[in-house]
C-alpha positions in Angstrom: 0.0 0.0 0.0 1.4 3.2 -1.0 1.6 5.9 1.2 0.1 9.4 0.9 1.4 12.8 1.9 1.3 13.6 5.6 -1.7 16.1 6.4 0.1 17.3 9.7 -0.3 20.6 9.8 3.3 22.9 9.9 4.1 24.8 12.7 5.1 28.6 13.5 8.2 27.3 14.6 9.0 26.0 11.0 8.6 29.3 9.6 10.8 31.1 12.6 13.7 30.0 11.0 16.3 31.5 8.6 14.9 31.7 5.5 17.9 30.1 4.1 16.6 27.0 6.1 12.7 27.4 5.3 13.0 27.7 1.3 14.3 24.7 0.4 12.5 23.0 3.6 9.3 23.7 1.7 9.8 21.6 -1.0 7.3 18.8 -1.5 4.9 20.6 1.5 1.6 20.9 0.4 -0.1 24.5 0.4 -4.1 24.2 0.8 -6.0 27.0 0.0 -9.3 27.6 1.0 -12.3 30.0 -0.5 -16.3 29.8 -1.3 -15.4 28.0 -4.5 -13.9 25.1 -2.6 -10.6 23.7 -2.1 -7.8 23.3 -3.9 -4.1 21.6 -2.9 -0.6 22.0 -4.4 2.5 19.7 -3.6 5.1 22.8 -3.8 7.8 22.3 -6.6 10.1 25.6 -6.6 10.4 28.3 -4.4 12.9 31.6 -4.0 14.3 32.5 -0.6 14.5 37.0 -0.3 16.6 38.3 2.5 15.1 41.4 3.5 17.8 44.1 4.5 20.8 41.6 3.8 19.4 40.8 0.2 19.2 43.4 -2.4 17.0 41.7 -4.6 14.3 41.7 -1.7 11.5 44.3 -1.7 12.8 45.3 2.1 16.4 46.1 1.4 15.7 49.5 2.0 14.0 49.0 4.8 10.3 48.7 6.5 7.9 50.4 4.2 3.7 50.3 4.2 3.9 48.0 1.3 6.6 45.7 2.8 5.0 45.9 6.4 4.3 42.1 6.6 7.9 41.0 5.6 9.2 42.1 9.4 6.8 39.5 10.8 5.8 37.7 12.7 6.3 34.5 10.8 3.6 32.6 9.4 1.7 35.3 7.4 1.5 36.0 3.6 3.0 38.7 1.7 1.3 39.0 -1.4 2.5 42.0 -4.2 1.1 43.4 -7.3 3.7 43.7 -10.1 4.0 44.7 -14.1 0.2 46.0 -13.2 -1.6 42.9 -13.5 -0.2 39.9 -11.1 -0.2 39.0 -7.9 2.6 37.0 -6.4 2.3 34.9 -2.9 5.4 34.6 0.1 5.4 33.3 3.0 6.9 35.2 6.2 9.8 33.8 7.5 12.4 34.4 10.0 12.6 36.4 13.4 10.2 39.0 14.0 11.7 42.2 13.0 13.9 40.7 10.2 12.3 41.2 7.2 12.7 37.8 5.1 10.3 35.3 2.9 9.9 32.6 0.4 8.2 33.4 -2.9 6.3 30.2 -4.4 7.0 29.4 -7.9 5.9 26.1 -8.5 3.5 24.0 -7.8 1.2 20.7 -8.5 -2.1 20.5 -8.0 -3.6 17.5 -6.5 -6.5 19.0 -5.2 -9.1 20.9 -6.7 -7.4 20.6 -10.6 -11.3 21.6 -12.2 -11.5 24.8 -10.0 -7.7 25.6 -11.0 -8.6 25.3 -14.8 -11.7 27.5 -14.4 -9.0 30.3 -13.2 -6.4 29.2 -15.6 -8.0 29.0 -19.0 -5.1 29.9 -21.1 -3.1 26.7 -19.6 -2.4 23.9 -22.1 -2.6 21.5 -19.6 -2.4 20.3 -15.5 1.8 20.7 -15.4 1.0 24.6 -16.4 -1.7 24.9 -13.9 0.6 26.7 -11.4 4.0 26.7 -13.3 5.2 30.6 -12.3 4.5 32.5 -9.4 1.8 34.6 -11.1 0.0 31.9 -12.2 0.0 30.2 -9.3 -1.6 33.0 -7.8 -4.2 33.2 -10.0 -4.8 29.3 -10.0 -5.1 30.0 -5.5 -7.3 33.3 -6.3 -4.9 34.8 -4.5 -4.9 39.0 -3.8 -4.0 42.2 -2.0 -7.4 40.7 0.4 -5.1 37.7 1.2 -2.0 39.9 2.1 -1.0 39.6 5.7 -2.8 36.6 6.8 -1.9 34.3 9.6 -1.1 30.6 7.7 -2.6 29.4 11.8 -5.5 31.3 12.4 -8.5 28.9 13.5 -8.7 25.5 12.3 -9.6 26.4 8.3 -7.6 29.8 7.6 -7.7 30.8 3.8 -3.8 29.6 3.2 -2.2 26.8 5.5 0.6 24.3 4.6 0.8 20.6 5.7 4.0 18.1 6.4 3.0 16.9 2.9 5.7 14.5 1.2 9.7 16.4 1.2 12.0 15.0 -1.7 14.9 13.5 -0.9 17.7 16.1 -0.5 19.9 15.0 -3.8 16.6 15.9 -5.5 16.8 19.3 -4.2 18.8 21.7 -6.9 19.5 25.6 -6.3 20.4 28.1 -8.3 20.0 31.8 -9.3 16.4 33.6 -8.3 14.5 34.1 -11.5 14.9 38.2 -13.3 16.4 39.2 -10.1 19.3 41.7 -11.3 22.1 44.0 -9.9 24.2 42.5 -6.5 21.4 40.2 -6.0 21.7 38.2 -9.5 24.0 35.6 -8.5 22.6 34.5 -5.5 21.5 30.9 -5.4 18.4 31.0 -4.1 16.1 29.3 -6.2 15.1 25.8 -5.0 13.2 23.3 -7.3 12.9 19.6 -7.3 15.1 18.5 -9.9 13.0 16.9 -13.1 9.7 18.2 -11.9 7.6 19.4 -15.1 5.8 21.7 -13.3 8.8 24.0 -12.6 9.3 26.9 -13.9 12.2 28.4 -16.3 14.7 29.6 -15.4 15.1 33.4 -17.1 18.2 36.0 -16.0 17.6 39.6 -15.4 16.5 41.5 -18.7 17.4 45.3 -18.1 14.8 47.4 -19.3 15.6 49.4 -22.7 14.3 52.7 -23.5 13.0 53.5 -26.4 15.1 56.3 -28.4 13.5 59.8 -28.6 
């Protein structure tokens, strides 16, 4: 008999840790995400660790600002951004409180809740693509500014919560540099991903922006 992932839920603890530690940790947990429309689960595939003040590809390098509030903790909370106007993107708080730190989700697979997915996600070819880049993973969770800030362990069915779910083993873990991240943050290697899974993501370096000649 085979067996199948472990529904313990994670604990705060697992998130107050260095998010060095948590990233790749997270690999192979299983995100559930809850809403009126029902339920849907994702086995998580790739993932981006951002440093806060130490990184300066994090949105809190410079510090604590109203958008970037949620990054200083406490752990266990979402921080969810708008970006290029039309996505949203979903992290997880890491780290002690008052160090600014969190783990962008890249990748997932959906086990759970696939039709409701697809309703969201018309434009993918197929279930691999469902939640194959961190925007549309967000859009396959219905995921928003209205989720920004919440507590992964509030009650016993909170919108977002992760379970134990089913870790790869480690020499299945690869890491490498965090997708369009540029400048003195381009060559960190924080970007985990279990290796040969088909619903990562590319990997695509830093494009600097061109401006068009007057």
């Amino acid at each position: 008999m085979t067996k199948g992932p472990d529904r313990t839920p994670l604990t705060r603890d697992f998130f107050d840790r260095s998010v060095l530690e948590v990233a790749p940790d997270l690999l192979g947990r299983t995100l559930v995400r809850r809403s009126d429309e029902g339920t849907i689960e994702m086995r998580l595939t790739e993932v981006e660790a951002y440093a806060g003040e130490a990184d300066p590809g994090s949105h809190a390098f410079r510090g604590r600002t109203a958008r970037n509030s949620v990054m200083f903790g406490p752990p266990g909370h979402t921080y969810v951004y708008f970006t290029y106007g039309m996505w949203h993107c979903l992290n997880l708080v890491c780290g002690p409180e008052g160090h600014a730190s969190g783990v962008l989700l890249r990748a997932g697979e959906i086990n759970v809740g696939a039709a409701l997915a697809r309703d969201r996600r018309v434009s993918a070819r197929n279930d691999k693509e469902l939640a194959k880049g961190p925007a549309r993973l967000a859009t396959a969770l219905d995921v928003d500014r209205t989720l920004n800030g919440s507590d992964l362990f509030t009650g016993p069915t909170p919108a977002l919560s992760v379970l134990h779910g089913t870790p790869p083993p480690r020499d299945q873990v690869r890491s490498g540099p965090r997708t369009g991240v540029g400048g003195d943050g381009a060559h960190q290697p924080w970007r985990f991903w279990i290796e040969n899974d088909p619903t990562v993501s590319p990997y695509r370096a830093h494009a600097p922006r061109r401006r068009r000649p007057k």
